[in-house]
C-alpha positions in Angstrom: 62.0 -19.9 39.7 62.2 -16.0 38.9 63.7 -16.9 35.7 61.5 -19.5 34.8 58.6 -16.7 35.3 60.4 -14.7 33.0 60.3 -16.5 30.3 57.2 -17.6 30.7 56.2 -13.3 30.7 58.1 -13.2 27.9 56.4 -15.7 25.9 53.0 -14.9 27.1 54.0 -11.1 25.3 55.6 -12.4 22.4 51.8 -13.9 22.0 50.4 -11.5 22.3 52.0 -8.9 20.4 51.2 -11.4 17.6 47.9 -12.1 17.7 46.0 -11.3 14.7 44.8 -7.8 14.7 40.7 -7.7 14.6 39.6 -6.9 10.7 36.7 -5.1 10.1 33.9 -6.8 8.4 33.6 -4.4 6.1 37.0 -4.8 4.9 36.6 -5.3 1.5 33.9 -2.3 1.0 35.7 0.3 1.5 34.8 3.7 -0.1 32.4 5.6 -2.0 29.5 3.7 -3.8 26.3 5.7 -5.8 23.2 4.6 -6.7 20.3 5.9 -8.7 16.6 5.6 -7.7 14.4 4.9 -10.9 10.5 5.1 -10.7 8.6 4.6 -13.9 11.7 4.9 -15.9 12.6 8.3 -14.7 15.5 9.3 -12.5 14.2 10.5 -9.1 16.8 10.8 -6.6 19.9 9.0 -5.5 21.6 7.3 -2.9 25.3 7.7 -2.0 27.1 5.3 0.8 30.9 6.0 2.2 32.6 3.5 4.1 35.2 3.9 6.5 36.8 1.5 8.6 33.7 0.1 10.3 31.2 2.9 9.3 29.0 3.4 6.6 27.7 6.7 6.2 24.6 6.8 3.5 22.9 9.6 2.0 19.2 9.1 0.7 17.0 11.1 -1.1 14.2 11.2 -3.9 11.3 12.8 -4.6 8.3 11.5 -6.6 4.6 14.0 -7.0 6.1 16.7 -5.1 7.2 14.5 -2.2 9.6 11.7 -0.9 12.2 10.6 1.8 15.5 12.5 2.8 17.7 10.9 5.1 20.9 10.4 6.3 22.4 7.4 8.0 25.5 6.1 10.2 26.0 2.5 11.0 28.7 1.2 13.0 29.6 -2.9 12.7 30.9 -5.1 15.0 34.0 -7.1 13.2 31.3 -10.2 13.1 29.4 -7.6 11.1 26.0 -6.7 13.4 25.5 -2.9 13.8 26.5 -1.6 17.5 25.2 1.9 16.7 23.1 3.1 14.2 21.6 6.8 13.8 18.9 7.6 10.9 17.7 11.4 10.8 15.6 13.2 8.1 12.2 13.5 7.3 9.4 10.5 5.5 7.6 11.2 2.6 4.9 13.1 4.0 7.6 15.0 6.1 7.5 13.2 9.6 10.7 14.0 10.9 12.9 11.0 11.8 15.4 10.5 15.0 16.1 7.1 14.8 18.9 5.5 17.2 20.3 1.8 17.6 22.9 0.8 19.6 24.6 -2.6 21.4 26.6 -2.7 24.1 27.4 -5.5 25.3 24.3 -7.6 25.7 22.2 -4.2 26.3 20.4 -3.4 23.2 18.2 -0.4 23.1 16.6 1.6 20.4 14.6 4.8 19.7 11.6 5.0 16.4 8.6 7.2 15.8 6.8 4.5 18.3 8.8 5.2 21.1 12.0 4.0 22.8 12.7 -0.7 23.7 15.6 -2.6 24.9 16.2 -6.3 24.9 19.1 -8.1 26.6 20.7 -10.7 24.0 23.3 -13.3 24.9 24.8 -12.8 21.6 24.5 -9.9 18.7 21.2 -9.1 17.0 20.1 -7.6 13.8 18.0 -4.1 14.0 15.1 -4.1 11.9 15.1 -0.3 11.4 12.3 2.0 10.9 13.0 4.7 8.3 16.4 3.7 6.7 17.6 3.1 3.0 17.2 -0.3 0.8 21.1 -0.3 1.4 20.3 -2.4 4.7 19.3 -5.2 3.0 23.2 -5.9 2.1 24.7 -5.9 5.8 21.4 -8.1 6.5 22.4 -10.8 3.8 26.0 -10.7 4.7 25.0 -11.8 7.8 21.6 -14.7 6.6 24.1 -15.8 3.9 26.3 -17.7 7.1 23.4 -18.5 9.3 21.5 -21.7 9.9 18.3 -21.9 7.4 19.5 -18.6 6.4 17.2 -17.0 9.0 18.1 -14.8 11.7 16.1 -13.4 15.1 15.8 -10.1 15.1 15.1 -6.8 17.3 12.9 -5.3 18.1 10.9 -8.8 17.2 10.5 -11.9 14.9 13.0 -13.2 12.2 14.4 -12.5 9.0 14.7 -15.2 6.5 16.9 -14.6 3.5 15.8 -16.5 0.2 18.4 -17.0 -3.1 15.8 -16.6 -6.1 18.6 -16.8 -9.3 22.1 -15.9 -10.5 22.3 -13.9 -13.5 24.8 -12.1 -15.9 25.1 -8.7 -17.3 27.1 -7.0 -19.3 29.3 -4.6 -17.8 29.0 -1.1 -18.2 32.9 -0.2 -19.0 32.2 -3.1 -21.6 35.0 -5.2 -20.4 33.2 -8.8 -19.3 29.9 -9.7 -17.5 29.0 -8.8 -13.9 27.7 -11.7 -11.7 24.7 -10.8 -9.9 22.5 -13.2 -7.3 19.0 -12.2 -6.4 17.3 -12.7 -2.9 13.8 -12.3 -1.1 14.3 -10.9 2.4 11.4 -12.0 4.2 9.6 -11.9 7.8 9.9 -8.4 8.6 6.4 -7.5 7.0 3.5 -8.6 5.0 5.6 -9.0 1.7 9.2 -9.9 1.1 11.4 -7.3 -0.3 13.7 -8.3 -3.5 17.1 -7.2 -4.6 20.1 -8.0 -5.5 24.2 -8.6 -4.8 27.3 -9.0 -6.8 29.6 -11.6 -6.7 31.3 -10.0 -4.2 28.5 -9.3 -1.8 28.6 -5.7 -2.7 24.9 -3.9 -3.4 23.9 -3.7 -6.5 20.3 -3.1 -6.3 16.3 -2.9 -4.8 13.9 -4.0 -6.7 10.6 -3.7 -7.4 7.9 -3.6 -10.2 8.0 0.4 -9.9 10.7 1.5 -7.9 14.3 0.5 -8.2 17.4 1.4 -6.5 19.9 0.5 -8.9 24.2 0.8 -9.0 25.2 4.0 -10.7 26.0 3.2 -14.3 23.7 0.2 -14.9 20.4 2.5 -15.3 20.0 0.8 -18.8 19.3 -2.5 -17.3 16.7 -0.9 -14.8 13.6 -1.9 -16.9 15.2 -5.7 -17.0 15.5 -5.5 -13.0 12.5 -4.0 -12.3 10.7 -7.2 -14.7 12.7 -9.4 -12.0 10.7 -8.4 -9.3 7.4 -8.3 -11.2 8.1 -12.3 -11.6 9.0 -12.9 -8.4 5.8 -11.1 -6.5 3.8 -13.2 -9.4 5.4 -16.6 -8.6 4.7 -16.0 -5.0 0.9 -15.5 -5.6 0.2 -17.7 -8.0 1.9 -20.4 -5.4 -0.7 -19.3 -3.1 -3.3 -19.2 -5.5 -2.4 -22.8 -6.8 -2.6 -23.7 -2.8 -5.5 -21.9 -1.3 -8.1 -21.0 -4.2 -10.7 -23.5 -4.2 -12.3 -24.4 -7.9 -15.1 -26.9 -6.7 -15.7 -29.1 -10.0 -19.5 -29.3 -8.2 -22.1 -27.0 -7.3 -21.5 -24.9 -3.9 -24.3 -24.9 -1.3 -23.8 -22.4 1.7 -25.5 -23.7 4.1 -27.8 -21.6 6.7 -26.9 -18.4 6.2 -28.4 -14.5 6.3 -28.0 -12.4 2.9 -27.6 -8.8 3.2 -30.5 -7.4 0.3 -28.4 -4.6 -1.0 -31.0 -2.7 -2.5 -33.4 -2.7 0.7 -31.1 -2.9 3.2 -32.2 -5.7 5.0 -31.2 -9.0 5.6 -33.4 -12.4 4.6 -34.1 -15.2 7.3 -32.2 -18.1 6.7 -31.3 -19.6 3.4 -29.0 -21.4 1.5 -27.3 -20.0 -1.6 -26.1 -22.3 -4.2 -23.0 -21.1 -6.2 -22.3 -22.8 -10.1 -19.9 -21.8 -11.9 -18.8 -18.5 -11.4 -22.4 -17.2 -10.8 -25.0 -17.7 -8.3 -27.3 -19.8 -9.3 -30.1 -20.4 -6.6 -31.3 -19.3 -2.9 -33.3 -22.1 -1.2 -34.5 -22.9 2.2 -32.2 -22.8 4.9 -32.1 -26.7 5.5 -32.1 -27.5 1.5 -29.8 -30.0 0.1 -29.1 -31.3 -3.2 -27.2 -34.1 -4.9 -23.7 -33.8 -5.6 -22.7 -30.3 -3.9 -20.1 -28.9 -1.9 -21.6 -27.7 1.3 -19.6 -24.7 3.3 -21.7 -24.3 6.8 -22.7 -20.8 7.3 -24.4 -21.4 11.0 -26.6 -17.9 10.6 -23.9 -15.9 9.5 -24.2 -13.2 7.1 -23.4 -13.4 3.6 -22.6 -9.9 1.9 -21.9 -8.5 -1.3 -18.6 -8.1 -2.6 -17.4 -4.6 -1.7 -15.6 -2.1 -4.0 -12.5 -0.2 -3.2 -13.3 3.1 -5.7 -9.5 4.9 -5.4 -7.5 1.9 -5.8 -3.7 2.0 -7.4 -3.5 -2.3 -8.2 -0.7 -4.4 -8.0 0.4 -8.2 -7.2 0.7 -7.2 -3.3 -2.5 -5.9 -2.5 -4.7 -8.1 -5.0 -5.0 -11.2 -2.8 -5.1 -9.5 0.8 -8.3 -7.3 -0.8 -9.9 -10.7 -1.9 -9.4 -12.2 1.6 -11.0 -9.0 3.2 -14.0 -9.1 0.9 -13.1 -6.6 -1.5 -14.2 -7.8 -4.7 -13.8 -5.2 -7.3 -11.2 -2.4 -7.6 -11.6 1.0 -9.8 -7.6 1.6 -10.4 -7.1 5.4 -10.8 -3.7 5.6 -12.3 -1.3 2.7 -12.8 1.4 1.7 -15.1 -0.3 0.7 -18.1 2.0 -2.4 -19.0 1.7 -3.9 -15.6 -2.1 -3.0 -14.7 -2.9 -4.8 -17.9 -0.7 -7.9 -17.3 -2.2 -8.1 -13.3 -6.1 -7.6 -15.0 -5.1 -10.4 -17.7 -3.7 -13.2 -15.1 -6.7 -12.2 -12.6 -8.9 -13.2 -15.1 -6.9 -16.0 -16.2 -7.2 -17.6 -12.4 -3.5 -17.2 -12.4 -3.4 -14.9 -9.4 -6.2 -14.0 -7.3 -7.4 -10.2 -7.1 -10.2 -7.8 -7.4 -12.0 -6.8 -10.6 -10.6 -3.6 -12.1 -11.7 -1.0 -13.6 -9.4 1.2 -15.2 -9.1 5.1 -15.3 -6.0 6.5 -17.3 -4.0 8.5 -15.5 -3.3 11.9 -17.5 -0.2 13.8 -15.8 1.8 16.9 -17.0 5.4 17.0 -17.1 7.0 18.9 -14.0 10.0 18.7 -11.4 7.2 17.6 -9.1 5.4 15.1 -11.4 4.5 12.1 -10.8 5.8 9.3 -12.6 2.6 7.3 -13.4 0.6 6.9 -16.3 0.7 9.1 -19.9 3.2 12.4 -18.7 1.9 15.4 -20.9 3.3 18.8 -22.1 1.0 20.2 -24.5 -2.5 20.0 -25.0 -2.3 18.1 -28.1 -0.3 15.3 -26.4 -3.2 15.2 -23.2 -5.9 15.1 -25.9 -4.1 12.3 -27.2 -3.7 10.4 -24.2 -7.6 10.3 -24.0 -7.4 8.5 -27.7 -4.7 6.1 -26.3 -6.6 5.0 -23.1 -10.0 5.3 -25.2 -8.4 2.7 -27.8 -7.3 0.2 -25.3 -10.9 0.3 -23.4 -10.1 2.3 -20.2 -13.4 3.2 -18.4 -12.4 6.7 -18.1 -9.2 9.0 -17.6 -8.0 11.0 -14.2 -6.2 14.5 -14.6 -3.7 15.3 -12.2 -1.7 17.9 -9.9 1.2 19.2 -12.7 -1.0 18.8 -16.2 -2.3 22.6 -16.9 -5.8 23.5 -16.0 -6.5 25.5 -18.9 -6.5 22.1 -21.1 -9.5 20.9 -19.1 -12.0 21.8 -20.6 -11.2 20.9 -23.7 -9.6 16.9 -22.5 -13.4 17.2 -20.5 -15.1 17.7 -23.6 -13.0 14.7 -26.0 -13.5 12.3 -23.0 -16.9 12.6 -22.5 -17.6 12.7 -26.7 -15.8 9.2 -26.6 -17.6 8.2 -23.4 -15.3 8.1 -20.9 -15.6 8.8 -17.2 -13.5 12.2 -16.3 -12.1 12.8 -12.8 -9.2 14.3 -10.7 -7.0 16.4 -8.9 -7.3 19.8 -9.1 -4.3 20.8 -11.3 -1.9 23.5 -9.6 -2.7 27.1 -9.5 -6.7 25.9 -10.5 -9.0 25.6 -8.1 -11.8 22.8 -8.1 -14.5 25.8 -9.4 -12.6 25.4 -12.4 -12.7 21.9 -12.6 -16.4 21.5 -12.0 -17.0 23.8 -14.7 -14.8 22.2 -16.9 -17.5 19.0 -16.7 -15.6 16.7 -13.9 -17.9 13.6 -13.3 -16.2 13.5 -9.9 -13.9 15.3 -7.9 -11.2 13.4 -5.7 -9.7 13.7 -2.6 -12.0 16.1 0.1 -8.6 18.2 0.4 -8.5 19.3 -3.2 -12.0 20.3 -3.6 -11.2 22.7 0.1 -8.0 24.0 -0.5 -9.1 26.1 -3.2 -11.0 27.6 -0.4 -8.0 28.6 1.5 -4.8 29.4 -0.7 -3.5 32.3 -2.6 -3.3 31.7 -6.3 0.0 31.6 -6.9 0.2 28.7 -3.9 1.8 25.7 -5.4 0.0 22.5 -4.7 2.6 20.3 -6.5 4.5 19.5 -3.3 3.5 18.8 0.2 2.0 22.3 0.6 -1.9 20.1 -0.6 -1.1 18.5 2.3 0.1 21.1 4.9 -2.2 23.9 4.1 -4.8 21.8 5.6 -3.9 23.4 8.7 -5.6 26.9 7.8 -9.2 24.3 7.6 -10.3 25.0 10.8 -11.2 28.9 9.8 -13.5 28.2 7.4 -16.8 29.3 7.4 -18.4 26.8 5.7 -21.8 28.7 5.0 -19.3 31.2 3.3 -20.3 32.8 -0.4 -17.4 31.1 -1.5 -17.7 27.9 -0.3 -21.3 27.8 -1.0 -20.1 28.3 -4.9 -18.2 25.3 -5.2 -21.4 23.2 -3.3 -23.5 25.0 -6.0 -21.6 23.7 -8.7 -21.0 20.1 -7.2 -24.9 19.8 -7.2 -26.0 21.4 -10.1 -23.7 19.4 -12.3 -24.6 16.4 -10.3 -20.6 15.8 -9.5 -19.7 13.2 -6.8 -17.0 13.3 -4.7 -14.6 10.7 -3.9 -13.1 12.2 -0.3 -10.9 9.3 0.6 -11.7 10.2 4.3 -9.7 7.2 5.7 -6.4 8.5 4.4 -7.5 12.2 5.2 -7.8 10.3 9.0 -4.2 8.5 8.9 -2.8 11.9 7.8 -3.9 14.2 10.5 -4.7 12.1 13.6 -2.2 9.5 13.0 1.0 10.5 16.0 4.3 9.1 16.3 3.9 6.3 19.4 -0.1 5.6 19.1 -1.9 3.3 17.2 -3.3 4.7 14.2 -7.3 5.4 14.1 -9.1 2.7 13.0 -6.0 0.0 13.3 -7.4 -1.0 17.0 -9.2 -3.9 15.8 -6.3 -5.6 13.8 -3.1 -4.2 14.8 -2.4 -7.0 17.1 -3.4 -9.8 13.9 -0.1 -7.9 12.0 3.1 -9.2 12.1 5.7 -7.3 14.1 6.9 -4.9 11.8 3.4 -4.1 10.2 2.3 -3.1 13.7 5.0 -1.0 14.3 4.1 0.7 10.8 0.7 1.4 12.5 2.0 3.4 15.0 3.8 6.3 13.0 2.6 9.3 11.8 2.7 10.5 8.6 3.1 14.5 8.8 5.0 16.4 10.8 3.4 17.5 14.0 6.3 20.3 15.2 4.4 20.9 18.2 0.6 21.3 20.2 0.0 24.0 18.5 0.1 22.1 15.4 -1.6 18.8 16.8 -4.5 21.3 17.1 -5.0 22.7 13.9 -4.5 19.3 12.4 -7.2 17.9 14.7 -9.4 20.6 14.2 -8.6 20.4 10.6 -9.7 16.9 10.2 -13.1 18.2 12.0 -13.6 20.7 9.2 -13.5 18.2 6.7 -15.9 15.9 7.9 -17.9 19.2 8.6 -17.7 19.6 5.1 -18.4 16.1 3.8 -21.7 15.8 5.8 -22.6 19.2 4.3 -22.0 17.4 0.9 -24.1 14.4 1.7 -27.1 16.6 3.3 -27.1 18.4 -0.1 -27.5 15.4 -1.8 -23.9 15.4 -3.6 -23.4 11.4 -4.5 -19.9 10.2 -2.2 -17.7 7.3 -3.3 -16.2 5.0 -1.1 -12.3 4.4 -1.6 -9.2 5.2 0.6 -6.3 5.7 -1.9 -4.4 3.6 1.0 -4.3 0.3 -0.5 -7.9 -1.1 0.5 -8.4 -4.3 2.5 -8.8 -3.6 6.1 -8.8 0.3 5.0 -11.5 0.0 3.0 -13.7 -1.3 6.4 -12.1 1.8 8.2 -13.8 3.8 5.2 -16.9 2.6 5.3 -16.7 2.3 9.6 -16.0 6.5 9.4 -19.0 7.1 7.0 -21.3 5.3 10.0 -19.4 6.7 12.9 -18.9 10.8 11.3 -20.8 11.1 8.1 -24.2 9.6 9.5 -25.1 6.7 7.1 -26.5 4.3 8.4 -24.6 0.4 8.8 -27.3 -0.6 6.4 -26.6 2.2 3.6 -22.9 2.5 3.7 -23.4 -1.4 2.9 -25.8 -0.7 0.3 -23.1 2.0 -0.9 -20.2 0.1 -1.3 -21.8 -2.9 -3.2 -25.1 -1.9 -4.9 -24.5 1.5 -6.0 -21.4 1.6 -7.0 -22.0 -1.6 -9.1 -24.8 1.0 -10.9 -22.4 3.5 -10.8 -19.9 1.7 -12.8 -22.3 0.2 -15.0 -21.9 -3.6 -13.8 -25.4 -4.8 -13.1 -24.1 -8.2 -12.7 -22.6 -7.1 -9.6 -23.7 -5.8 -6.3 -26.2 -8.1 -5.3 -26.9 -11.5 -4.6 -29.5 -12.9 -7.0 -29.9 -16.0 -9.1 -27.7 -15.0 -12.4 -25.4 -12.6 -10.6 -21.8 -13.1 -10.4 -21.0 -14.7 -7.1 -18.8 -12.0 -5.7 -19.4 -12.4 -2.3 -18.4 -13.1 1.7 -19.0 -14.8 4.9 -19.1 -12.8 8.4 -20.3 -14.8 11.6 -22.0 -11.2 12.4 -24.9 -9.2 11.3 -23.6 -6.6 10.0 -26.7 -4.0 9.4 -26.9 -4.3 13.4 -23.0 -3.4 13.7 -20.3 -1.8 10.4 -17.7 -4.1 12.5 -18.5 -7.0 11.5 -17.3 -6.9 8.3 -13.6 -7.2 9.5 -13.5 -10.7 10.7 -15.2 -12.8 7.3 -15.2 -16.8 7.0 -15.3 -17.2 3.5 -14.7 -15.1 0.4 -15.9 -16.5 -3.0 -15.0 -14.1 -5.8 -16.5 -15.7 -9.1 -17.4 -19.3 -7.7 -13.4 -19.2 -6.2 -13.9 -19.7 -2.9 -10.8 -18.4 -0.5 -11.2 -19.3 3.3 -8.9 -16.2 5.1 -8.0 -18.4 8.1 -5.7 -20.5 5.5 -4.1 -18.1 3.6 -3.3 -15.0 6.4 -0.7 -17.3 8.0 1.2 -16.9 4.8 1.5 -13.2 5.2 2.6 -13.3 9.1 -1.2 -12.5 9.6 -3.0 -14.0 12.3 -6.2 -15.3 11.9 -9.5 -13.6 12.9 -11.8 -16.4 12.7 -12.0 -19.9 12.0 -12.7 -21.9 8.9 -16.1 -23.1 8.5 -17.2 -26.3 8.1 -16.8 -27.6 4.5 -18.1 -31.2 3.5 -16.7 -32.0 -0.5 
């Protein structure tokens, strides 16, 4: 018996001792591998990745107008290829610092972000959805969709990731020798918008994609431009699938039924009526109860209709287009875009191709610098910025905006040829001017609050080309704001009837926004996001080192709208825009001028629709009139009695295309906020 134990042992080892040795899944990517980041054609920054055993180390950094990521990653893989530990550290664009942590042990998952720290017991591994990491995430993702059923995954801290093959494609290899086989793929489900890139034949990363920003292999930055085109196709097929699904082109006349109209001259709104929409203008407003032959009829059941609004510091593209639309924003004044793309969005928008605002376009004027920013016409003389006025005059821009690195002293002088053409001139305030200058120089309108008071509180030879614009707004809360000084600039601001455009929403996000709280002004729709969007809304986006800080920020941010109610009191003419992508921003912009500027709900309204039609020059815009474009939407809600109830709208019609949100938000991993009203065809 003792032998026959033996040999059993004895096989039992000999089994053991060869068993297959566990192989990493990363394997076959061992070593170093570089990549260049690319943003309007220009090198930016770089990330390198080292891999070692069953660790990836990566190293991330660019920098784009004076400011941009830096981090540092180290991910550790299971063989199955799920990261067990993963540790991001650095600092965001706007210089939050990041201490990001992952890790899986056994079925104990736990994490820590900017929102705070989770855990979630899983029966088997799950993929982390990090916060703050690199585009390079995207490959250990796909490695891991490419075997799973549907290609779609469950993921932590919440929701699923669904990986999407879009083409296969060949290019030429940069030693020359052969073709490199490439495959592209949408990752989707994490947030409002999928994310593009790319993978070689071997499942090795070759880039991220976008219609600005790429991340491309190191060597292939001649194919960038081709890459980047990739992506602009794919964000276009996606919404013209969703406009060829949920834009409505009646071949009738629209009646909506029973309905309030906000009078955006007066202020008011009308008793009940209907308003009949042909074609892409309005055409009627009847009785309440009025019916006609042959019409459409949407049921308004005494809601409010309202004017189109306008987003005034808009930067346009395919993402934000439709999701403006749905939230009632009708018309965008772009203030510095890529002029190639801008024009091809503008000319399928008013194709009916893809759904979007109207745009009007300002060209964006910037001087060459290590801190510019990689947008528009880049300028080193003044011969070449007074040329860029003649380029964006010849191709009908509206007017031009100057920026942080072009030099000062040429303002005057670009002032003067803009306005002789007729073009609209605002700004920045270009470093080591102050907005004095630029007032003088004949700005129609000065941008940003923050640039108009910095000049207030830095030293001349204070560069505002990097975050310092943004961090010197500490020193705010010492101004005396009936000070000779600042009494100068408000002099100049009202005798050359200037406006300002103060952007106070993203003035808000900036300095009230903390790591772990919802954002100001996010309350009312947060919980309407899909799971990664709200844990976007609950990061800040500056640095707060400490309570001291938190202070002076807070205080700050009291200063400025200190400052912007002087402005209105003097009669200085304020735009409405958020340079923070519109949409449900936009209603935080106009909410803020009600809650802290002291307009009223009924002339904020009047502000956003009305006058800034007139201030743009587009009288067939801004109210709702027989013969006026029907730009327009629906709101259960009065609106005049309460600013909030432009957030939750029914119905959108932007030229006689009528868009009910409720249909269309799903696609987007958006929640509906109402329900669609009644529609009888």
């Amino acid at each position: 018996m003792k032998l026959r134990l033996l040999i059993f042992g004895l096989i039992l080892l000999t089994g053991l001792s060869c068993k297959k040795e566990t192989v990493s899944s990363l394997a076959n990517y061992q070593g170093d591998e570089s990549y260049t980041v690319i943003i309007g054609e220009n090198k930016v920054g770089y990330l390198k990745t080292n891999t070692a055993g069953d660790t990836i180390n990566i190293d991330y950094d660019f920098k784009n107008n004076g400011r941009g990521p830096t981090m540092k990653e180290t991910i550790v893989l299971n063989p199955e290829g799920y990261p067990i530990d993963w540790k991001i550290t650095g600092n965001t664009t706007f210089g939050n610092a990041v201490d990001e942590h992952f890790s899986l042990e056994g079925e104990n998952a736990s994490w820590t972000d900017a929102t705070g720290t989770g855990s979630a017991t899983v029966t088997s591994p799950r993929l982390y959805v990090n916060q703050f990491g690199s585009p390079y995430s995207a490959v250990l993702a796909a490695r891991l969709l490419l075997d799973a059923p549907e290609n779609t995954l469950p993921v932590l801290p919440a929701g699923n990731l669904k990986l999407t093959k879009m083409e296969d494609l060949l290019i030429p290899k940069f030693s020359g020798d052969g073709e490199l086989a490439l495959t592209t793929y949408a990752l989707s489900g994490a947030d409002l918008n999928p994310s593009y890139f790319i993978l070689d034949g071997d499942q090795r990363f070759f880039a991220a994609i976008t219609p600005r920003f790429i991340m491309i292999r190191e060597g292939y930055e001649n194919v960038e431009k081709d890459m980047r085109e990739l992506a602009e196709n794919y964000s276009t097929h996606r919404y013209e699938t969703l406009q060829t699904e949920y834009a409505h082109n009646y071949d009738k006349k629209v009646r909506i039924q029973n309905v309030h109209v906000f009078d955006s001259k007066n202020m008011t709104v009308s008793d009940p009526v209907s308003v009949v929409v042909d074609g892409d203008k309005i055409a009627a407003i009847e009785a309440a109860d009025a019916s006609g032959d042959n019409e459409v009829v949407i049921a308004g059941n005494g809601g409010t209709l309202v004017p189109g609004l306008y987003e005034m510091h808009a930067h346009s593209g395919d993402n934000g287009a439709l999701l403006n639309v749905l939230a009632g924003v009708t018309s965008f004044r772009d203030m510095g875009n890529d002029t190639e793309v801008l024009s091809n969005l503008i000319d399928k928008i008013e194709k009916g191709v893809l759904a979007g605002p109207r745009i009007t376009r300002l060209g964006f004027i910037e001087g060459k610098s290590p801190f510019n920013s990689n947008n528009g016409i880049l300028v080193e003389t003044k011969e070449q910025a007074l040329a860029a006025v003649d380029t964006y005059d010849s191709l009908g821009f509206y007017g031009i905006k100057l920026y942080n690195s072009m030099n000062g002293d040429w303002a005057p002088d670009i002032v003067k040829k803009a306005h002789d053409k007729g073009l609209f001139v605002t700004g920045h305030v270009p470093a080591f001017s102050n907005a004095n200058a630029m007032l003088r120089a004949g700005y129609d309108e000065m941008t940003h609050i923050n640039q108009t008071m910095l000049g207030w509180v830095l030293e001349p030879e204070e560069d505002t080309r990097t975050l310092l614009r943004l961090t010197a707004m500490k020193r705010f809360p010492g101004l005396d704001l009936n000070s000779p000084k600042v009494q100068e600039t408000m002099d100049l601001f009202v005798n050359n009837k200037t406006a300002i455009d103060p952007t106070l929403a993203i003035h808000e996000k900036l300095m009230l926004s903390r790591n772990g709280e919802v954002a100001p002004g996010s309350e009312d729709y947060i919980d309407h996001m899909p799971p990664n969007a709200q844990r976007g809304l609950k990061v800040a986006m500056a640095q707060i080192a400490d309570a001291e800080e938190d202070k002076a920020y807070r205080e700050a941010y009291d200063k400025i709208v200190e400052t912007i109610k002087m402005m209105k009191d003097k009669g200085i003419f304020i735009v409405a825009g958020t340079d923070l992508g519109g949409a449900f921003n936009l209603h935080r912009e106009l909410e803020l001028y009600v809650d802290q500027l002291g307009f009223t709900n009924g002339e904020i309204l009047k502000r956003a629709t009305y006058d800034m039609a007139q201030y743009l020059g587009q009288d067939d815009l801004g109210t709702l009139e027989p013969g006026k474009l029907a730009d327009f939407f629906l709101v259960p809600g009065n609106p005049v009695e309460d600013i909030k109830a432009i957030k939750t709208i029914e119905m959108v019609s932007k030229g006689g295309t009528f868009y009910y949100p409720t249909e269309v938000y799903p696609e987007f991993g958006i929640t509906p906020f109402t329900e669609k009203p009644e529609v009888k065809e």
